[in-house]
N, C-alpha and C positions, 0 to 999 in steps of 0.2 A: 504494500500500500504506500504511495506518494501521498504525501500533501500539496500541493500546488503549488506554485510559487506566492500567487495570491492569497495565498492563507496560513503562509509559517509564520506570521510575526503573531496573528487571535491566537493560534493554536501553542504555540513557546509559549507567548502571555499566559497562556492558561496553568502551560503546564508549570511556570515559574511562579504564578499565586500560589499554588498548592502546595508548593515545598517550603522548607524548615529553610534548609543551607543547600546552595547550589552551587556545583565545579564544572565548569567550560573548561576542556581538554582538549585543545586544538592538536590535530594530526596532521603530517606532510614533509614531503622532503623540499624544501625550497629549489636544492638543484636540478629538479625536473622538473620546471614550466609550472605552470598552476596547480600541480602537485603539491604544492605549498599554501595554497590558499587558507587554509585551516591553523595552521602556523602563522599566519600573519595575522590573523584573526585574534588567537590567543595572546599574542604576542603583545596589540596594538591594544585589548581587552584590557591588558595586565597594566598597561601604563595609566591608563584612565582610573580605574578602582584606587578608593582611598584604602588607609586601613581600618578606618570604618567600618566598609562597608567590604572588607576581605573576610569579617570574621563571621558573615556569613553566607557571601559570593566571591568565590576564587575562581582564576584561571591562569592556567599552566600550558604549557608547551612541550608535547610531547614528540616532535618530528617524526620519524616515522618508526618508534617502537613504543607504542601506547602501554604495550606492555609491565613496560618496566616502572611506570606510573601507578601498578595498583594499592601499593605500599601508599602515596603518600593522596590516593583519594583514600582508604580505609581510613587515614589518621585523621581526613578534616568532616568524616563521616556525612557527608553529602544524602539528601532527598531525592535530589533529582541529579545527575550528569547529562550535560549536553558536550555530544562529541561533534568537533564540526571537522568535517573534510571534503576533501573535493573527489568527488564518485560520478562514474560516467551513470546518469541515470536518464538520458534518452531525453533532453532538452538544451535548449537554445545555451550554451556557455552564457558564462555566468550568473543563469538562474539559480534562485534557490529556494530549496525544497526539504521536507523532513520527508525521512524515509525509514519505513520500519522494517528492525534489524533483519528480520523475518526474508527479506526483498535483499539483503546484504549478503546473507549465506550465497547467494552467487555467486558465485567467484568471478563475473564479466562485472558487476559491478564496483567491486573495489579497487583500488588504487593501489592497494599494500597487499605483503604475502601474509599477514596476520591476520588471521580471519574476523572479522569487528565482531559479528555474530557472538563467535563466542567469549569474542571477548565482556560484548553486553551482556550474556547469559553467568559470567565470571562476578562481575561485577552485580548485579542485582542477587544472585545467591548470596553473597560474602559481604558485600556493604549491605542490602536491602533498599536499594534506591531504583528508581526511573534512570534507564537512559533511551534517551532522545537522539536521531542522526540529524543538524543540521546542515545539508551536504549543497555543495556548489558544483555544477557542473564546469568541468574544465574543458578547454579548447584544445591545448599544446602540453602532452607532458615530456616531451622530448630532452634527455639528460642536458642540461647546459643551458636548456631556454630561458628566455624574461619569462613574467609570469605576464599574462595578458591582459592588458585593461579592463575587460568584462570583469573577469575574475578576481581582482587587487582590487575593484568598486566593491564586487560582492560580500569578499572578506569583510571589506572595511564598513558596511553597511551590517551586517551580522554585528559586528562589535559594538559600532554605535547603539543600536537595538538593545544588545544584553549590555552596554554600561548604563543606559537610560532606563532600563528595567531593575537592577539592580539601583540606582541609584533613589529610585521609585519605591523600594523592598523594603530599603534604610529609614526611608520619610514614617512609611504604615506601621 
């Protein structure tokens, strides 16, 4: 199941009211083109948030071993995780979409050799949280590429979204 592009920021929204504490975990290799989009996402997320409002919305950067991140979402015991990356998911580059993990187990959709799938199945066992795929479709992920202006908007428009929502979380 996709969410449309026109409807991930109601549908986040929703799912960001419901939660206690929320972690954005951006994935991507920057060296391969829009591959990185979710990385710049987290990246440009992290500079925005006070520490206010980190102690109970973080976001980290995990390039492309999310893996090795499980340690330090268990420690900040997150509600919800929103993972954002860039997944070829059959629309215009630099839309974006949530997609459920369920739609990730493909392997044509992912970008990485770690399967997100389970790695969301890892994660909602062992923390007990939601996760959410905030995903951009990418253009070019060719080793060495820029990353493409659709896609560097897209990022940077996700970020804006979850710092103003977060920022919104602080205020209520």
């Amino acid at each position: 199941m996709k969410i449309a592009e026109s409807a991930w920021q109601k549908h986040l929204e929703d799912e960001i009211r419901k939660a206690g504490k929320v972690f954005v975990l951006g994935i991507g290799n920057a060296m391969r083109g829009d591959d990185g989009a979710g990385s710049l996402c987290s990246e440009d997320l992290a500079e925005k948030l006070t520490p206010e409002v980190e102690s109970v919305f973080r976001s980290v950067t995990a390039h492309d071993v999310p893996e090795n991140f499980t340690g330090v979402i268990r420690a900040f015991g997150p509600d919800l995780v929103i993972v954002v990356d860039a997944v070829l998911a059959g629309e215009a580059p630099g839309s974006i979409v949530l997609v459920d993990k369920m739609d990730i187990k493909d392997e044509g959709l992912s970008t990485h050799r770690v399967p997100l799938s389970r790695f969301a199945d890892y994660l909602e066992k062992t923390v007990g949280c939601r996760v959410v795929f905030v995903c951009i479709q990418p253009d070019g992920l060719a080793f060495g590429a820029p990353m493409t202006t659709s896609v560097r908007e897209a990022a940077l428009e996700i970020s804006r979204f979850l710092a103003e929502a977060a920022t919104t979380r602080l205020k209520n």
